[in-house]
LUMDREN-638193 format. One record per residue (C-alpha): residue in one letter; x, y, z. Coordinates in steps of 0.001 Angstrom, whole numbers, plus 524288, in hexadecimal, padded with zeros to 5 digits. Layout:
REM LUMDREN-638193
AXYZ
...
This chain:
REM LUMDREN-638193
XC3AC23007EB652D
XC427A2FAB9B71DB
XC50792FC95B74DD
XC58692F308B6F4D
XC61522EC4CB7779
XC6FBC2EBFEB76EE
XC74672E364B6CD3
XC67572E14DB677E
XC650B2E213B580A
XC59642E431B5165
XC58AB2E19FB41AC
XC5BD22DA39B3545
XC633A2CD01B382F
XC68492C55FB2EC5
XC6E522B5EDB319D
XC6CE22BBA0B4085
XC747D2C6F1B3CDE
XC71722D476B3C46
XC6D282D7E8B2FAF
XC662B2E328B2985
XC61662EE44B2E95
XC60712EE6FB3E9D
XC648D2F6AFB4CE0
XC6DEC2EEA4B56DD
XC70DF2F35BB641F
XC80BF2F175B6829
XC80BD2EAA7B757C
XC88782F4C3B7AB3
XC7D482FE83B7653
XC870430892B718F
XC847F3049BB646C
XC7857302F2B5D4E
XC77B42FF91B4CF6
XC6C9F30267B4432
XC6CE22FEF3B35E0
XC70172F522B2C64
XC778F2E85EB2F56
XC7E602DD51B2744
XC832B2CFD2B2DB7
XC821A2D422B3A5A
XC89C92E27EB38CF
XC84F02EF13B3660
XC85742F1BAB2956
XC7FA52FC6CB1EDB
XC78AE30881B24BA
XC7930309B3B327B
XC77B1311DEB3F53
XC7FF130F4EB4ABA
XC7C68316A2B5770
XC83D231965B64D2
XC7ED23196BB7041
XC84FF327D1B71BA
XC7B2E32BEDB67ED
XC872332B56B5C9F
XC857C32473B504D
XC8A0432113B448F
XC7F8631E79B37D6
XC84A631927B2971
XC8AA430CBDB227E
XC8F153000FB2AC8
XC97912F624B245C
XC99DA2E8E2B2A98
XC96672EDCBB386E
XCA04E2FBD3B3712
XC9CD5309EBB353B
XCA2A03092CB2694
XC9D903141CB1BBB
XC960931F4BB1C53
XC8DF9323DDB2864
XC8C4B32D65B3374
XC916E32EEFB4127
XC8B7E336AAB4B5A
XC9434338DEB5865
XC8AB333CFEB63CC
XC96D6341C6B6CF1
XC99E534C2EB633D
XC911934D2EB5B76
XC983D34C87B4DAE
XC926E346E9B4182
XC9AB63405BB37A7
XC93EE33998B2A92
XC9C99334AFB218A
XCA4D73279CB1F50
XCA98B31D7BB28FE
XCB3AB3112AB29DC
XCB08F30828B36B3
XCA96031130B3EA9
XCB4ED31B91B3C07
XCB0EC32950B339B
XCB9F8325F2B2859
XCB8D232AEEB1BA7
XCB16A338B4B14C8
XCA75233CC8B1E70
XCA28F34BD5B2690
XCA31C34BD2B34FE
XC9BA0356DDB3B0C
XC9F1835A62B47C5
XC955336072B520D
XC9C6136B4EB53D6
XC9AA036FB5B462F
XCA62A36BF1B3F29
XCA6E83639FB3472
XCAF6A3582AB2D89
XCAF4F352C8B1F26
XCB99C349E1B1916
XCC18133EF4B1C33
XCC09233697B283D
XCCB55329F6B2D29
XCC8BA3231BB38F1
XCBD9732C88B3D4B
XCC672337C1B3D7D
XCC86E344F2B335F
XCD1AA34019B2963
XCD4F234365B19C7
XCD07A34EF5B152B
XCC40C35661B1AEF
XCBD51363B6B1AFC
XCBB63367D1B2AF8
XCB0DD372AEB2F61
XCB3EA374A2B3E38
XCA8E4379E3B4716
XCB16F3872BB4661
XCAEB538650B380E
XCBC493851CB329F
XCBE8837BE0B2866
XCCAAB37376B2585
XCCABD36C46B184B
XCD5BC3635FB16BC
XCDD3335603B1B7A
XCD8EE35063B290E
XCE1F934670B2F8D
XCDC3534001B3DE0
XCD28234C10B3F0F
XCDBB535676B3D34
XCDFD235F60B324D
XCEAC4359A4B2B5C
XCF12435A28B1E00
XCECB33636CB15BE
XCE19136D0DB1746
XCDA1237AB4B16E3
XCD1F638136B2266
XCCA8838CEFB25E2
XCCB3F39242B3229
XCBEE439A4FB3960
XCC6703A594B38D0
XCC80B3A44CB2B38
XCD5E23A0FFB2826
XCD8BE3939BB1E04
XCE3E038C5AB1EA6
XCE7D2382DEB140A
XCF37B37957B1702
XCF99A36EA8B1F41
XCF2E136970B2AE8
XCF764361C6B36C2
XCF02235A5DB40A5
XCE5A23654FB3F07
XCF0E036FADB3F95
XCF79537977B343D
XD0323371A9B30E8
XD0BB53720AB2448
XD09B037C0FB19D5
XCFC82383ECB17FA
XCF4D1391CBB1417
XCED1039A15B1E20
XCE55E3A3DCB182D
XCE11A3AC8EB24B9
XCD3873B30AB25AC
XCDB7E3C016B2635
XCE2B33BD56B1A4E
XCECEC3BA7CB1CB9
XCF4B33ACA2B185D
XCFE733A3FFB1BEA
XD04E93993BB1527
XD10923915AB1910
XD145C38548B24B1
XD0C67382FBB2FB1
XD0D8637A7DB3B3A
XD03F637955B47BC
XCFBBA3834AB423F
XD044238C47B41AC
XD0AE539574B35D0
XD18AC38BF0B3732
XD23FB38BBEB2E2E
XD250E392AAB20F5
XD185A399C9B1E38
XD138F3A7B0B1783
XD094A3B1DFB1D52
XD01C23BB7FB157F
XCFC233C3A3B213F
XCEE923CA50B1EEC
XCF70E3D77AB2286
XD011F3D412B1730
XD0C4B3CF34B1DFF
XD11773C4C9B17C5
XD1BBA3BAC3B210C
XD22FF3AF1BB1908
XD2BE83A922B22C7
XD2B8139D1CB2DC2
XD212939D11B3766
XD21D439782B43B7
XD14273941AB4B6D
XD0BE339E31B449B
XD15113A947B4481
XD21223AE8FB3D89
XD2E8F3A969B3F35
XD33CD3B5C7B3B36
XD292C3BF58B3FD4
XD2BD83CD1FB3FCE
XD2B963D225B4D79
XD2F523E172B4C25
XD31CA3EAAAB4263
XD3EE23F196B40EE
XD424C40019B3C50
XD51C03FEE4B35A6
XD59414093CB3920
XD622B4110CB4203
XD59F7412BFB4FD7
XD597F41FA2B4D6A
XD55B44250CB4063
XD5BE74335BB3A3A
XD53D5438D3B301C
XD558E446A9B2AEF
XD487F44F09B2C0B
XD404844C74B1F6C
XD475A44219B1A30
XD3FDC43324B1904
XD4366427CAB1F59
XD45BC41914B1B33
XD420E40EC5B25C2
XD459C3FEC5B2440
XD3BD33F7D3B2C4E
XD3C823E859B2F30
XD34FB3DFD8B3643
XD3E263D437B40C0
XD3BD43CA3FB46A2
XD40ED3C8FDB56AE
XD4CF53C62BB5230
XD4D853D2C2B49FA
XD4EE83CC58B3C6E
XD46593D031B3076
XD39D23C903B2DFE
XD3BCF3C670B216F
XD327A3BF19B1F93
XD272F3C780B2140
XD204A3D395B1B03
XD15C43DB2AB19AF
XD14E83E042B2712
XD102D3F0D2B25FC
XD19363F8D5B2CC1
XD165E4080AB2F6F
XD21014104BB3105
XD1D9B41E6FB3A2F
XD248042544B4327
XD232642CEBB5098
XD25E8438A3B589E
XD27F643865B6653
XD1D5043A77B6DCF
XD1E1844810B745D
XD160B447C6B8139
XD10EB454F5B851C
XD120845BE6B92AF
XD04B245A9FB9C65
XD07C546ACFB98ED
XD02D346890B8CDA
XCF53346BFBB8937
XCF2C745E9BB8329
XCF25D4514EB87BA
XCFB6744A37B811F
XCF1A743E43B82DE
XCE4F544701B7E01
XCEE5C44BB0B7170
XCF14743D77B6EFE
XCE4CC4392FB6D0E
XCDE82445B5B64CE
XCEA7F44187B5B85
XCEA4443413B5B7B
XCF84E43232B5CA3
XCFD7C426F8B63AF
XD08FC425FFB6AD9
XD146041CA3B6528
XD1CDF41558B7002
XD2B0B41332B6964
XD35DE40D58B707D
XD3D0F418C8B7139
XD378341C79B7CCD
XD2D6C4255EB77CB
XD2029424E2B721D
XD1D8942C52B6458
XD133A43060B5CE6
XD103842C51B4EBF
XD1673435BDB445B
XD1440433F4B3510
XD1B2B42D2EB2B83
XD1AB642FC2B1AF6
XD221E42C12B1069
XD2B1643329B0A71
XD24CA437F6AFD96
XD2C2243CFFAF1BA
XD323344A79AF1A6
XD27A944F3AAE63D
XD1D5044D17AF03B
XD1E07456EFAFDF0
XD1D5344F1DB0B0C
XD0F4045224B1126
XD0DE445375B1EDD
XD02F6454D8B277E
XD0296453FBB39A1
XCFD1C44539B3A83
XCF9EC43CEFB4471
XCF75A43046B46C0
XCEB6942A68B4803
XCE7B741FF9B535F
XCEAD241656B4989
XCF8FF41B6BB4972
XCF94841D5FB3ABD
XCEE72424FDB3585
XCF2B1431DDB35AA
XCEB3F43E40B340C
XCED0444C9FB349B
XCE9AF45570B422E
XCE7F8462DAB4577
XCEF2C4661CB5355
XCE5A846596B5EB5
XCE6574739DB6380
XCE6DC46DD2B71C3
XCF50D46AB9B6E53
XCF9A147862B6C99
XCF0BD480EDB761C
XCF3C74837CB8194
XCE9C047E40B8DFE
XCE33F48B77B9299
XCEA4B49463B9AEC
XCF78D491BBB9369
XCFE304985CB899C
XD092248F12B8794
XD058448A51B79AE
XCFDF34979AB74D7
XD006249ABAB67B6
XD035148BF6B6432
XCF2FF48ADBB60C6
XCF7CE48E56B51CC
XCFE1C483ECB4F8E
XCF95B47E4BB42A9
XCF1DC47316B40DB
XCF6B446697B38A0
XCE90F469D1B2F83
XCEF434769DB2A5C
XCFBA946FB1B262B
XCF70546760B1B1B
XCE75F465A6B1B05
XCE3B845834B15F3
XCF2CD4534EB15B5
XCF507446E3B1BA6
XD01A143FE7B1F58
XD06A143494B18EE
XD049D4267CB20F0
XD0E3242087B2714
XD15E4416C8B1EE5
XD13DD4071CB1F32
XD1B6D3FBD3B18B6
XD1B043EE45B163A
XD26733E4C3B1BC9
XD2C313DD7CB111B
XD330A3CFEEB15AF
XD34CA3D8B0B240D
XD3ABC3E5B3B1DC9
XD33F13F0C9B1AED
XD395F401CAB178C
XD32E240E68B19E7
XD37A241400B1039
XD37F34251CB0EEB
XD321042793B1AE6
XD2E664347FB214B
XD294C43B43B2DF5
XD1ECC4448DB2B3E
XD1E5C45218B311B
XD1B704516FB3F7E
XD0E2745099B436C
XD06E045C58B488E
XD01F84576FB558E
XD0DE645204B595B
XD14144611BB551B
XD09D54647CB6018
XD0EF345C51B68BE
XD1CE946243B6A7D
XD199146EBAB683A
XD110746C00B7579
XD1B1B4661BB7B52
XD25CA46F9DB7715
XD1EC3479EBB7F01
XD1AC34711CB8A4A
XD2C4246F5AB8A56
XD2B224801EB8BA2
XD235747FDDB95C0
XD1527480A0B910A
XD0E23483DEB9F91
XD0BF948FA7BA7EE
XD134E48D30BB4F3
XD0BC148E77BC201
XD0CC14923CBD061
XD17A649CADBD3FC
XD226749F70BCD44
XD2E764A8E4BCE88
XD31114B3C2BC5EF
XD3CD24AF64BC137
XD35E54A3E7BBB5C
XD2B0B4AB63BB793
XD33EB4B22ABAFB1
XD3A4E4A504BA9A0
XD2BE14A164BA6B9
XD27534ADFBB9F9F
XD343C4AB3AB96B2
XD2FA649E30B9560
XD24A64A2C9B8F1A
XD28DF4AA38B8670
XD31A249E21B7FE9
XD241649741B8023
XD1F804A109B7873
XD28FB4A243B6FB2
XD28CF492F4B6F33
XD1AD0495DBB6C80
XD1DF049C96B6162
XD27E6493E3B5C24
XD1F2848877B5CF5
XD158848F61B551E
XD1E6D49385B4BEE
XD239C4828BB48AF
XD14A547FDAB475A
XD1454488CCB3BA0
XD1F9C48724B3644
XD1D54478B0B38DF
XD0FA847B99B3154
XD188C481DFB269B
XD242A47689B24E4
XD18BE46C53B22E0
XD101C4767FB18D0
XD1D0547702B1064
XD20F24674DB12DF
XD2E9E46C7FB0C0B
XD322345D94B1150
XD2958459A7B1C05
XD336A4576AB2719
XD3208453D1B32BF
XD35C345754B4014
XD447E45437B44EF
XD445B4496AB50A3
XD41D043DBEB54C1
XD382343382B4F34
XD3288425D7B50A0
XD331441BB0B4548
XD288A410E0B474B
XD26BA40603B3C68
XD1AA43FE22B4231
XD121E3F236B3C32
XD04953F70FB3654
XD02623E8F1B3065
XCF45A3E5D5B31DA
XCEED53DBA3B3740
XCFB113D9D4B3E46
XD02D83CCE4B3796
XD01AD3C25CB41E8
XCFA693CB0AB4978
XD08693D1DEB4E7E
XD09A23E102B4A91
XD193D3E309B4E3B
XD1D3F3EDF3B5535
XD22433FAA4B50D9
XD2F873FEF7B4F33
XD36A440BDBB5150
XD42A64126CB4DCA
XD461842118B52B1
XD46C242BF4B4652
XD4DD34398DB478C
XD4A1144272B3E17
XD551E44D61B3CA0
XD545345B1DB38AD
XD56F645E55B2C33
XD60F946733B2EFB
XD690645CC7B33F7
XD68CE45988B24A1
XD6C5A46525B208E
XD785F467ABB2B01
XD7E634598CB265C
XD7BBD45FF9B186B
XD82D346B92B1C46
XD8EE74640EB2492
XD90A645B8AB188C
């Protein structure tokens, strides 16, 4: 069959009018109509074609796109089938879009509008109220990475009051605004903290941002007695977060870390790693090494002790025999012989272990440690001053020449050491001893390190806060007994 020309028609005429079933060419050859006709318009079933390869194919009423039909757009390549008023999508209908999303529901003026159920090419899906194309009024969506929110939308944003259940588990419910968690809204975090309170752009008006041991700076406890620590969690401006809980908090403590002499016949670095202890910066000015904390258990029951360490996680702890390397002397020195009898932790209590450390909950940014006490110091970190105590002494042969006055100041410097010897054997029995008959599993007078830090896992809001400190001196307890006595 031969082109037709522009403007040409070729069908059914009626009184010289187009009538019935026939194809006309537009003079401007954009258009071209196929399909039924009445009085000169197009009118029933009919398919009109672009020159751009679009089209549209369904009812015609009085010469307008009016009813049901389908619409093909070659420039993007979306589908739509469904209802239309004067050329205009308007009305129920299902667009499908090339990209491999997907529309059904209400249409006005060719655009999204009413309520609809939308399948993006991401695959999330948004089931609610659609106002010029966008999200708006009420609705429910799914997100790819698996979090639904139910609520108030916006101009395709968050706006008003709505529920997000997160893929994690954990839930929200209260204001938002651009997207955001804003105004008065509640958080059940997947770790169980729980915030109730105003949020501003996502995040916490009143956000805890450290935690805070009550108390004196320094702390004065009598050896063997328990101690009672208030904890709280403040914002910048050092008021109490109130308004949040359920952070885990883990109370432990610290003893400065001794660093032993090149002298020594360990590396302090090689000894760190065959224990797996880690080194604790404090801002005290010192680093310290993980020591034990139990509770305090009722005087029926006898404290158990044991020489733990920490693990690399920091809180595992486990017993340890002492590495022989850190009491025998390198070859050719006698400085530490007789010191290679020291007992191991294993003959102290076999199959013992210590107690963990202790952890709370906050409650509404408050939180107590309540009966609270330092285990018996830790075997390898006994090793480690006794090391250093006789590196102090004077642990190495001297060289080169010498006069025999000094010679003579040495040779009685030996013979300390070896009474020092001998004395430092004698504490690691009766150390062995004091922890066999735990009469009330004490521990050693001095200095310690207090750290509360934040064990809460995942992290809430993905912020872990940092640990706090407070300086404890434990006293002797015949310090108790002479205020007894002066009383």
């Amino acid at each position: 069959m031969a082109a037709m020309r522009p403007g040409s028609y070729s069908g059914g005429l009626r009184a010289r009018r187009r009538d019935g079933y026939g194809l006309y060419v537009y003079p401007n050859t954009f258009f071209q109509y196929e399909g039924e006709w009445k009085q000169g318009k197009k009118h029933g079933h009919g398919k009109l074609l672009f020159k751009d390869g679009s089209y549209y194919e369904g009812e015609f009423v009085d010469g307008e796109i009016l009813g049901n039909g389908l619409r093909y757009w070659a420039s993007s390549g979306n589908t739509y089938s469904g209802q239309f008023m004067l050329g205009e999508l308007h009305g129920h209908g299902v667009m499908q879009y090339r990209d491999g999303g997907k529309y059904e529901g209400e249409f006005s003026c060719g655009m999204r509008e009413g309520y609809g159920l939308l399948v993006d090419s991401d695959g999330q899906i948004y089931q609610g109220s659609f106002h010029k194309n966008k999200k708006h009024g009420g609705g429910k969506m799914t997100f790819k990475n698996g979090d639904k929110y139910e609520g108030d939308w916006i101009l395709d944003q968050r706006q008003g009051h709505g529920e997000l259940h997160c893929a994690d588990g954990s839930v929200y419910e209260g204001q938002w605004r651009n997207d955001m968690f804003n105004g008065q809204g509640t958080i059940i975090h997947c770790s169980g903290v729980i915030y109730d309170g105003l949020w501003i752009n996502g995040y916490p008006a009143a956000q805890a941002k450290k935690i805070v041991i009550l108390g004196p700076e320094i702390i004065d406890i009598i050896q063997g007695s328990s101690i009672t620590l208030h904890v709280q969690l403040q914002n910048e401006e050092g008021e109490v977060c109130e308004s949040e809980e359920g952070r885990v908090l883990e109370i432990w403590a610290g003893i400065r870390d001794h660093q032993i002499r090149a002298s020594s016949p360990t590396n302090l670095f090689e000894l760190i790693e065959e224990i797996e202890r880690k080194p604790v910066k404090t801002p005290f000015g010192f680093e310290c090494i993980s020591y034990p904390l139990m509770d305090a258990i009722s005087e029926s029951q006898k404290l158990k002790a044991a020489f733990p360490i920490v693990s690399k996680s920091g809180f595992a702890l486990a017993d340890l025999s002492i590495p022989k390397t850190v009491i025998e002397p390198e070859s050719g020195s006698d400085t530490m012989h007789g010191a290679g009898d020291a007992p191991s932790n294993q003959d102290v209590f076999e199959d013992e272990r210590p107690y963990p450390p202790t952890s709370q909950r906050v409650e509404h940014g408050c939180t107590i440690f309540r009966n609270i006490l330092l285990a018996p110091p830790p075997a390898n970190y006994l090793s480690f001053l006794l090391v250093d105590e006789v590196s102090k002494k004077g642990g190495r042969k001297p060289s080169g020449r010498i006069s025999a006055e000094k010679a003579e100041k040495m040779t009685v410097l030996q013979e300390k050491i070896g009474d020092s010897r001998s004395e430092m054997t004698s504490k690691w029995h009766e150390l062995k001893n004091d922890q066999c008959s735990m009469k009330n599993g004490s521990v050693l007078p001095g200095k310690y390190v207090l750290m509360v830090h934040e064990v809460t896992m995942p992290p809430f809001l993905g912020q872990t806060l940092p640990p706090a400190f407070k300086l404890l001196r434990v006293l002797p307890e015949k310090t108790k007994n002479k205020k007894a006595t002066s009383k």
